[in-house]
C-alpha positions in Angstrom: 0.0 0.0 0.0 2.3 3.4 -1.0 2.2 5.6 -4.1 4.0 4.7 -6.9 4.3 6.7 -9.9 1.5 7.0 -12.3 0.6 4.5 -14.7 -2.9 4.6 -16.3 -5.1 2.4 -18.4 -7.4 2.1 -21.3 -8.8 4.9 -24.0 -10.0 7.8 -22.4 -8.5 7.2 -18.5 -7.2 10.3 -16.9 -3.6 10.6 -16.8 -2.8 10.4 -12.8 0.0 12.5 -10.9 0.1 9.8 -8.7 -0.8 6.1 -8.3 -1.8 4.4 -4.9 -2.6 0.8 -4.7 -4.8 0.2 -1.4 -5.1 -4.2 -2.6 -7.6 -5.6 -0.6 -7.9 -3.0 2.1 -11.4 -2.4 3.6 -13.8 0.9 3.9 -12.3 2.3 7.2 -8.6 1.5 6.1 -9.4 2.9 2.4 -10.4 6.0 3.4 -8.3 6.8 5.7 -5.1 6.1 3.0 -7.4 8.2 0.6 -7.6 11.2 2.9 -3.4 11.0 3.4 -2.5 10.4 -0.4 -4.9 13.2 -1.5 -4.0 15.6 1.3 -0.1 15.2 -1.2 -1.3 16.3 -4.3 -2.5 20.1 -5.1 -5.8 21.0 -5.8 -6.8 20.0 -9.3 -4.0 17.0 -9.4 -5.4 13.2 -10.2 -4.7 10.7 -7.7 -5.4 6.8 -9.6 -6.3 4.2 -7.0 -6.3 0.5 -7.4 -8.6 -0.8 -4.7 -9.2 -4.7 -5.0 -11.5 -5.4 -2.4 -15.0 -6.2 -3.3 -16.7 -3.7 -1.5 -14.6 -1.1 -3.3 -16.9 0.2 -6.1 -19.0 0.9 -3.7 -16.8 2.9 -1.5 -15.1 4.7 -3.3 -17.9 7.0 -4.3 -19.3 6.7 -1.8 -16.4 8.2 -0.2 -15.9 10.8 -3.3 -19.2 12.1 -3.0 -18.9 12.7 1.3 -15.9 14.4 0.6 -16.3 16.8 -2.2 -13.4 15.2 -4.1 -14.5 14.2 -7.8 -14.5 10.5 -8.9 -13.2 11.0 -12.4 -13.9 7.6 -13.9 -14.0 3.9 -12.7 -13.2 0.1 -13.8 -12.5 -1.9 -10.9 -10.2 -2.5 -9.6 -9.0 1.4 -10.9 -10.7 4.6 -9.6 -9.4 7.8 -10.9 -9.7 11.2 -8.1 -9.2 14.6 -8.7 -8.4 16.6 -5.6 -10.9 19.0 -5.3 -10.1 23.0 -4.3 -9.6 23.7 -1.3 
């Protein structure tokens, strides 16, 4: 679980400033690596998350839309997150 550099996927994915690959971690752990990984990037930056667990595609907008930061696309496991203004 750390931040790697960037490496997205597939026509039309956003191209991340960073990459950060949760695996298998649940809604409690998730957010809270969210909130530290975003609270790195500047407003307007794309933060890429690869979030295997089940649960996740629920979650993570779940998560997005609590917290004001915009889910830019998804295909599980890959979420992409821009970090809103602040």
């Amino acid at each position: 679980m750390n931040a790697t550099e960037p490496n997205a996927t597939g026509p039309g994915a956003p191209t991340p400033d960073a990459l950060l690959d949760v695996g298998d971690a649940r809604c409690g752990e998730l957010a809270l690596l969210l909130k530290r990984e975003l609270s790195r990037l500047q407003p307007g930056q794309v933060l890429q998350v690869v979030a295997r667990d089940a649960a996740a595609p629920e979650d993570v907008p779940a998560w997005c839309e609590l917290t004001g930061h915009p889910l830019l696309g998804s295909e599980h496991p890959r979420y992409w997150i821009r970090r809103k203004d602040s």
